[in-house]
C-alpha positions in Angstrom: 182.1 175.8 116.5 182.6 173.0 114.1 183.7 170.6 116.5 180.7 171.0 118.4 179.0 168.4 117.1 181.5 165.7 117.5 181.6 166.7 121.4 178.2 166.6 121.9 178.6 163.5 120.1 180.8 161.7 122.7 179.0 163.4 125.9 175.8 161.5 124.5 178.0 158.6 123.9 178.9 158.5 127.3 176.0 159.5 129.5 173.8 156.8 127.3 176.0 153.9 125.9 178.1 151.1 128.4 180.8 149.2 126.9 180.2 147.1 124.2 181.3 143.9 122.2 184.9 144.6 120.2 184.8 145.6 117.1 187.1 145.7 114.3 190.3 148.3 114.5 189.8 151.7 113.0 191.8 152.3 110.3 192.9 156.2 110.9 196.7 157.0 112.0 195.6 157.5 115.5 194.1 153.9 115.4 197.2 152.2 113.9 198.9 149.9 116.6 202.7 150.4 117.3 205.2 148.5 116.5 206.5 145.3 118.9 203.1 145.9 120.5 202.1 142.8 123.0 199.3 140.5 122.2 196.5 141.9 123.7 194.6 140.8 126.8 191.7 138.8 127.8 188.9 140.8 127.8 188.2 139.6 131.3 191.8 140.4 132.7 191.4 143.5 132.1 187.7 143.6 133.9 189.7 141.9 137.1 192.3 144.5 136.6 190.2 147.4 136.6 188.3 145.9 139.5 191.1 145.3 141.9 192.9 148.7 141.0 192.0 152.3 140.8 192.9 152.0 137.0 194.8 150.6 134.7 198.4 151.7 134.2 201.8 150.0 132.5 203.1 148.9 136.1 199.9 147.0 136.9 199.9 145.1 133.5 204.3 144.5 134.0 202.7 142.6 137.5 199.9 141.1 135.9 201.4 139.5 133.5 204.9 138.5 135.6 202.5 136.9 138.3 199.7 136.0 136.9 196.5 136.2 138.7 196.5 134.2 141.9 200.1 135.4 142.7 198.7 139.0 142.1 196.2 138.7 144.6 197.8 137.2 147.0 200.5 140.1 146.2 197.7 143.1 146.9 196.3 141.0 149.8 199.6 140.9 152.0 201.5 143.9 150.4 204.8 144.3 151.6 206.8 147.0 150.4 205.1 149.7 148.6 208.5 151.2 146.5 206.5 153.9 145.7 208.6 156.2 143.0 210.9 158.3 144.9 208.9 161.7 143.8 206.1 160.6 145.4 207.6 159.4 148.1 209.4 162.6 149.2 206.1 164.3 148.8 204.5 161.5 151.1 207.5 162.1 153.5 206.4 165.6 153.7 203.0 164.4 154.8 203.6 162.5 157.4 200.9 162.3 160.0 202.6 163.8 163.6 203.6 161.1 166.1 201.6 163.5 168.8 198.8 161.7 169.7 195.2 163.5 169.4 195.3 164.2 173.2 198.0 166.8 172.8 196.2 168.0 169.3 193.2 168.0 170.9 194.5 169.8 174.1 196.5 172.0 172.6 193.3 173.2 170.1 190.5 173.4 172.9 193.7 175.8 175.2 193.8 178.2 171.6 189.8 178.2 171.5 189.7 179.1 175.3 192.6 181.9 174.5 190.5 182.7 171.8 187.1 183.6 173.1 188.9 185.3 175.7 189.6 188.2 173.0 188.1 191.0 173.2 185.4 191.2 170.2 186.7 192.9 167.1 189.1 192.9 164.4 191.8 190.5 166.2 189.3 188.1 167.3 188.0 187.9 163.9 191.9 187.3 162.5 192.4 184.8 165.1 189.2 182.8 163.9 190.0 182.6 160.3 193.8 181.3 161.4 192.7 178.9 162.9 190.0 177.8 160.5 192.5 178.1 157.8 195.1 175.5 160.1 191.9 173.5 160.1 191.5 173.3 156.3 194.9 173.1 155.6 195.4 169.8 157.7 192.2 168.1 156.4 193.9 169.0 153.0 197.4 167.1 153.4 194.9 163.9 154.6 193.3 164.4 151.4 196.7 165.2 149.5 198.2 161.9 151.6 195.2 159.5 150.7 195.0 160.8 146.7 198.8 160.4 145.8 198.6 156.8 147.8 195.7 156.0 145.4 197.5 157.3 142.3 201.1 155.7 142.8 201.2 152.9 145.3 201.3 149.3 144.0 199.4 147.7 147.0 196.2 149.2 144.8 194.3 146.6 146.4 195.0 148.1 149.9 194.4 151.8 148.4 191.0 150.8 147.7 190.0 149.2 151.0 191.2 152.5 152.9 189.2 154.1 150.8 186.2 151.9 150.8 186.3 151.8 155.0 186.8 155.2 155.2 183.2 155.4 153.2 181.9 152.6 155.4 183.1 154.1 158.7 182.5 157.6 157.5 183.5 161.2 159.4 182.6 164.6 157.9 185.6 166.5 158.0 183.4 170.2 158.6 182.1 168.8 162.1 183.6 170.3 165.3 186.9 169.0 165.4 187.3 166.6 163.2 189.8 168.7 160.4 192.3 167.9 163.1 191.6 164.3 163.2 191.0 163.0 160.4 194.3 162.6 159.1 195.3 160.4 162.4 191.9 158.8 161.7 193.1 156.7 158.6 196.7 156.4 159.4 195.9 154.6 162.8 191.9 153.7 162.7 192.1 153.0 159.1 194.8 151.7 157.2 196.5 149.5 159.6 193.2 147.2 159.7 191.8 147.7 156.0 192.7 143.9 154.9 192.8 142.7 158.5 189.9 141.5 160.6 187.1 143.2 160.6 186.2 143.4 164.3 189.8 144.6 165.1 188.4 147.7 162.1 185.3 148.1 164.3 187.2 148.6 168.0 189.6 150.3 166.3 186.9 153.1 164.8 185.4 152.7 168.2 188.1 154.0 169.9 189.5 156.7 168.0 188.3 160.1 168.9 187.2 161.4 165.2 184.4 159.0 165.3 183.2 159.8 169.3 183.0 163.4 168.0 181.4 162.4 164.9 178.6 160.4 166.5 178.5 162.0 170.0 179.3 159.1 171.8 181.8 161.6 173.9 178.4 162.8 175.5 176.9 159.0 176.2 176.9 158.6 180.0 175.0 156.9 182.7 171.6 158.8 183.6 171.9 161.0 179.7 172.0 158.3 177.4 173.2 159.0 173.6 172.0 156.8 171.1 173.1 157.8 167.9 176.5 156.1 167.9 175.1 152.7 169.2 172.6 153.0 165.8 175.0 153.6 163.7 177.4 151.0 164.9 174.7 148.4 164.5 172.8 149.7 161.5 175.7 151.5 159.4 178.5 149.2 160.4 177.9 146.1 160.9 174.4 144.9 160.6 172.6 146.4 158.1 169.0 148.1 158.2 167.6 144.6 158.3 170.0 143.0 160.5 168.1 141.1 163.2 168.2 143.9 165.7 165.8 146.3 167.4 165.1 149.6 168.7 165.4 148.1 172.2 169.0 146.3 170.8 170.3 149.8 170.3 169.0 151.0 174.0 170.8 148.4 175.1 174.3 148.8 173.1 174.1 152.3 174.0 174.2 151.7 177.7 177.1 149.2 177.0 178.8 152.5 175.6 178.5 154.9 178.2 181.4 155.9 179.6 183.5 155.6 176.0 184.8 158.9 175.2 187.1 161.3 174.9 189.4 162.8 177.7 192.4 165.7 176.3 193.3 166.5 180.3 194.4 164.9 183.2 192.8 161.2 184.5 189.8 162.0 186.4 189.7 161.4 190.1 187.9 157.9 190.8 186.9 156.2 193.7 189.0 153.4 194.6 186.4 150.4 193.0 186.5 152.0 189.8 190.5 152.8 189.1 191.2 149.3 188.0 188.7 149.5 185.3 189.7 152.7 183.9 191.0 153.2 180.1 192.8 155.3 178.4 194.8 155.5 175.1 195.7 158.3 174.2 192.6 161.0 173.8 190.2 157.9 173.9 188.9 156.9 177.8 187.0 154.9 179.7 185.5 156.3 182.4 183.6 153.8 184.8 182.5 156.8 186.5 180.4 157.4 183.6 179.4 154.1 182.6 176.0 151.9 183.2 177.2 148.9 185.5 173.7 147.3 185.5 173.2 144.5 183.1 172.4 144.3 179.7 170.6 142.4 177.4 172.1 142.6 173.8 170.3 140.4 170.7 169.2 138.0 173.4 172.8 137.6 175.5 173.3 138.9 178.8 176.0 140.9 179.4 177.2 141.8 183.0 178.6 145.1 184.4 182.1 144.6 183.6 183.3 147.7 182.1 185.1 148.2 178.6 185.5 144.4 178.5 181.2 144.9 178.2 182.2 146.7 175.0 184.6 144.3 173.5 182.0 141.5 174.4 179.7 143.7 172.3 181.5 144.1 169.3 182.5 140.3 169.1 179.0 139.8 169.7 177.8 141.6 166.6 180.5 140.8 163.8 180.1 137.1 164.8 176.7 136.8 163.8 175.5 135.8 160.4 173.9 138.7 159.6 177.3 141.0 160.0 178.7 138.4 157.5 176.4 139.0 154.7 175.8 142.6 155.1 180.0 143.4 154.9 180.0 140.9 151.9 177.2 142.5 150.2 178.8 145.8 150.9 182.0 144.6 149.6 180.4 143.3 146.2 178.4 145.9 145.6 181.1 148.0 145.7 183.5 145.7 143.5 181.3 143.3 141.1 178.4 145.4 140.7 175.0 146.8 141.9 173.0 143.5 142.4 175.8 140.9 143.0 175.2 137.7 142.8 173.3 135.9 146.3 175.4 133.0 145.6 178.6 135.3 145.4 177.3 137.1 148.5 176.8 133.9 149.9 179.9 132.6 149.4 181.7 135.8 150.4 179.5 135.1 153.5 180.9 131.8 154.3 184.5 132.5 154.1 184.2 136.0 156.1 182.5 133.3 159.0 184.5 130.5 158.7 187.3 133.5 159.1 186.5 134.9 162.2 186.1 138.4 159.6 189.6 138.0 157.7 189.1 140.9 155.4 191.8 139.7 152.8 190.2 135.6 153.2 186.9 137.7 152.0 188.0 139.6 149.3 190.1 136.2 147.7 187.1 134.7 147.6 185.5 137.6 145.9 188.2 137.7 143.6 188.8 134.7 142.2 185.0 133.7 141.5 184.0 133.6 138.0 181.0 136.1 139.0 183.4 139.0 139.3 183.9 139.5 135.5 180.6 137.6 134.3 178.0 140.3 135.2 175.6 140.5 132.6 175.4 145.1 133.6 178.8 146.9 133.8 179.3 148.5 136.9 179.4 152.6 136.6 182.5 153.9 138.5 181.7 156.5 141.0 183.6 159.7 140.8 186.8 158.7 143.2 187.5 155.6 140.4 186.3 157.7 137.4 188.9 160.8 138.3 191.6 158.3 139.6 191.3 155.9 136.3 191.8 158.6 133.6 194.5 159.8 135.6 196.5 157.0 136.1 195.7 155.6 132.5 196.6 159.5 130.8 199.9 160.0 133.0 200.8 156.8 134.0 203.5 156.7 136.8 204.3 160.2 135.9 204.6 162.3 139.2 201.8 164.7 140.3 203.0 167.4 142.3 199.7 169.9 142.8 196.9 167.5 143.5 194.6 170.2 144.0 192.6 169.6 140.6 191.7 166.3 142.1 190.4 167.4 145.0 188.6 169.9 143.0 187.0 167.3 140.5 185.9 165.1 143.0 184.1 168.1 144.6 182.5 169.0 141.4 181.2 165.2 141.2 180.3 165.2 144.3 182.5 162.2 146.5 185.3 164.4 147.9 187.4 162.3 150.8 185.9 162.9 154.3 183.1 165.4 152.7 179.9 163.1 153.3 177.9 165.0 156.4 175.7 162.2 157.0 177.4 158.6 158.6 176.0 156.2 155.4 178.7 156.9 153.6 178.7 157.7 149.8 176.3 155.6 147.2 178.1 152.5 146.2 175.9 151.8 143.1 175.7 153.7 139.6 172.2 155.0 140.3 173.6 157.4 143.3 175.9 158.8 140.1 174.4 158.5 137.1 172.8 161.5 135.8 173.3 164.3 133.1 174.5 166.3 135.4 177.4 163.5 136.4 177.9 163.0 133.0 178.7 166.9 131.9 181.0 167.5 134.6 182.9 164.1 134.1 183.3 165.5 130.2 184.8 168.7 130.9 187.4 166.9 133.1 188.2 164.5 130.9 188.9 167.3 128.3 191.1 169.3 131.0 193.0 165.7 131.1 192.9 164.7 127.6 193.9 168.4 126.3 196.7 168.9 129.0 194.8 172.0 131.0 195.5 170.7 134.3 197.9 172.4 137.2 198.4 168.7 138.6 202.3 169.4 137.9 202.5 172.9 139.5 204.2 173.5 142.1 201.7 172.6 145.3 200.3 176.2 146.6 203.0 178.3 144.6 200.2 179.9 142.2 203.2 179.7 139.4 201.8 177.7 136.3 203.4 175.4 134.1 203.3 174.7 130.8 202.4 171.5 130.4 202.4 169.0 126.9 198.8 167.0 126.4 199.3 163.0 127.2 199.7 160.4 124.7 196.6 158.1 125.0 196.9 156.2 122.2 200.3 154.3 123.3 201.3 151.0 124.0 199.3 150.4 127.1 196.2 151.6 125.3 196.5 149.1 122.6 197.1 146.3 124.7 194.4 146.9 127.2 191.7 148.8 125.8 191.8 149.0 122.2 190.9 145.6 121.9 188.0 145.8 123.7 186.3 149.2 122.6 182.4 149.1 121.4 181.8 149.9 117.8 180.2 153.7 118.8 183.1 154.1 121.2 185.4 154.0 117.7 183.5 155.9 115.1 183.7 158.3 118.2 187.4 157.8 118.1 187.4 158.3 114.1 185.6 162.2 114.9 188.2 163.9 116.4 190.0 166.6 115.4 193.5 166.2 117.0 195.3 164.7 119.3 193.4 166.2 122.5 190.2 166.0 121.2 190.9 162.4 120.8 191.8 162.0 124.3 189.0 163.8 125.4 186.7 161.6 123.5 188.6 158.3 124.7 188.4 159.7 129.0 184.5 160.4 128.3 183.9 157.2 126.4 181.5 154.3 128.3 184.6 152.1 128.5 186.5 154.7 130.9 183.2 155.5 133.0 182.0 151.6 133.0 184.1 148.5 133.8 
């Protein structure tokens, strides 16, 4: 019980303080600065830094400092080779995302349901329902696993953090009818091949993959029973924005254009002889003109003619072409980055390029990144839970290999942002106010005492239930003194100057403003 006052100390210090001016260095052994140590770095390095990366870690600095920071960027906007350590890679390996494309998957699961309900009611039914929910769970779980060590290890950090920021923006909840057994194919080919490309290549490429016609019912749009929720959605969630320039009758109208995109796990339906030609398929996605609206359309004031799925791609060129898709992405993108009320002129500017572009994702995000607005906020921008969790890990094991990322998942679910958990389609909050709360704060506390004090499982073996024993980390290294240490608030230090021992010290630094703020 006596150190109960210096932890209530440091929750309070972190739920009410943000980071702070420098102040002078503490003078306890825990405070003294090795050896050799580097000189330390701009305060706004390490702002850019933590802005571009899930966290701060020794290989990150090594690049910074070797490149500098236009040669960075450029490296995290056209990453090549990822030479992620070979640990991780193995585990990755053993990950890999099946070649079979979601028809077969698909198939093959709607031929087990059928088997399935076949059963007789009873005790086998009932066994042969939890299988297959537990199949279900177990391959949403190595998507997770998959996306998590990517975001903890990979160098392209830069890439990391679009994936995850599209897979926000184009969001699927994992717990809706099929979707556990998509999900993973949903980012390796929807996803991540397009996260720094151009955007409307993203859109038709979300469009078309069967995760998000499940997700927003556009499998059940068709000619004479119209479904408008994923025509909204594209427009409002997507690409416009709630104020976008469009209207109720613009969604009527995109929604027609959609009829006929779906979802087909079977055989090619049998068409009349006008319509084969303008049939599609790719895999588990189809066309169907059989199912489509051939009359015209009218779409934000352009007529578009009965064409089939080149009425779609007209569409979607149509929307991210026009201003207002241009300032709603780059107001997306620097909310999420520079803070909760960018700048209009960096929004603007973010704007221009994404125009002048044709919707180059990376040509957006340079220009984001090398304004002076990024790092000259006057508020500090509150991480949500993914960077929170993923920054105090990368910062308290740095580079050392995870081999049980269970206690991640199970942190973000505490906090409330687990990957593909969101049940509605906006996504998760990309500003501090959808975080911050007591609540938030608590929670993020007794993690970063599980981190700081070493009771974690993250180095178990994955699903073997055997424990390890494993040693606390040492915070107060050389990375922290070249990168943080310099820059900690007064409060932050006489924090620092409370604890007890090495863990409680750790604790206190993971909970501090500095670590939940950048």
């Amino acid at each position: 019980m006596q150190r109960a006052a210096p932890f209530a100390a440091a929750l309070a210090l972190a739920a009410c303080t943000t980071p702070g001016s420098p102040a002078g260095s503490a003078t306890s052994a825990k405070s003294a600065a090795p050896a050799g140590a580097l000189a330390a770095l701009r305060r706004a390095d390490v702002l850019w830094l933590q802005r571009v990366t899930f966290g701060l870690d020794s290989r990150t600095l090594a690049d910074y400092r070797r490149l500098g920071r236009e040669r960075y960027l450029d490296q995290q906007l056209h990453p090549r080779d990822e030479a992620l350590p070979e640990p991780v890679a193995a585990q990755l390996r053993a990950l890999e995302v099946p070649q079979t494309d979601p028809a077969g998957t698909l198939g093959e699961l709607h031929e087990r349901r059928r088997s399935l309900n076949a059963m007789s009611e009873g005790a086998d039914q009932d066994q042969a329902r939890k299988a297959l929910n537990e199949e279900g769970n177990r391959l949403a779980y190595r998507a997770v696993r998959r996306q998590l060590l990517r975001a903890v290890y990979s160098p392209a950090q830069l890439r990391e953090q679009m994936v995850w920021f599209w897979l926000n923006h184009f969001s699927v909840h994992q717990y809706k009818a099929d979707e556990r057994w998509l999900i993973g194919d949903y980012e390796e080919r929807a996803i991540r091949p397009h996260a720094l490309g151009r955007f409307r290549d993203l859109v038709l490429a979300t469009l078309e993959h069967p995760a998000m016609l499940e997700y927003l019912d556009n499998a059940q749009n068709a000619v004479g029973h119209v479904n408008e929720n994923y025509a909204r959605e594209l427009m409002e969630l997507h690409t416009l924005g709630v104020d976008g320039g469009y209207g109720q009758q613009d969604v009527q109208q995109l929604a027609r254009v959609l009829t006929g995109v779906g979802i087909n796990t079977g055989a090619a339906p049998h068409l009349r002889r006008d319509w084969q030609g303008s049939y599609v398929r790719h895999g588990a996605f189809e066309f169907n003109p059989a199912r489509h609206d051939f009359d015209a359309k009218t779409l934000l004031g352009q007529r578009i003619d009965g064409e089939g799925f080149a009425e779609v791609e007209r569409a979607v060129t149509l929307i991210v072409r026009r201003p207002a898709c241009a300032h709603f992405i780059s107001r997306e993108l620097a909310s999420y980055f520079a803070g909760d009320n960018p700048p209009a002129e960096l929004v603007d500017a973010m704007a221009g390029t994404f125009r002048r572009t044709d919707g180059d994702i990376a040509a957006t995000l340079r220009t984001l990144f090398l304004s002076r607005q990024l790092t000259a906020l006057p508020a500090p921008k509150f991480k949500d839970p993914m960077r929170y969790v993923l920054s105090a890990v990368r910062l308290a094991y740095d580079g050392r290999t995870i081999t049980n990322t269970r206690p991640l998942l199970d942190w973000l679910n505490a906090l409330g942002e687990a990957p593909f958990g969101r049940a509605t389609p906006d996504g998760y909050p990309l500003t501090g106010p959808g975080w911050e709360s007591p609540g938030q704060m608590s929670r993020r506390f007794e993690i970063a005492r599980a981190i700081g004090s070493g009771n974690v499982h993250l180095f178990d073996a994955e699903d073997s239930g055997a424990a390890t024993t494993n040693r606390f980390p040492q915070l107060s290294n050389r990375l922290y003194y070249e990168a943080i240490e310099p820059f900690l608030a007064a409060n932050t230090r006489a924090a620092l100057e409370q604890a007890g021992s090495p863990q409680e010290w750790n604790t206190f630094l993971l909970a501090s403003p500095e670590m939940n703020y950048e």
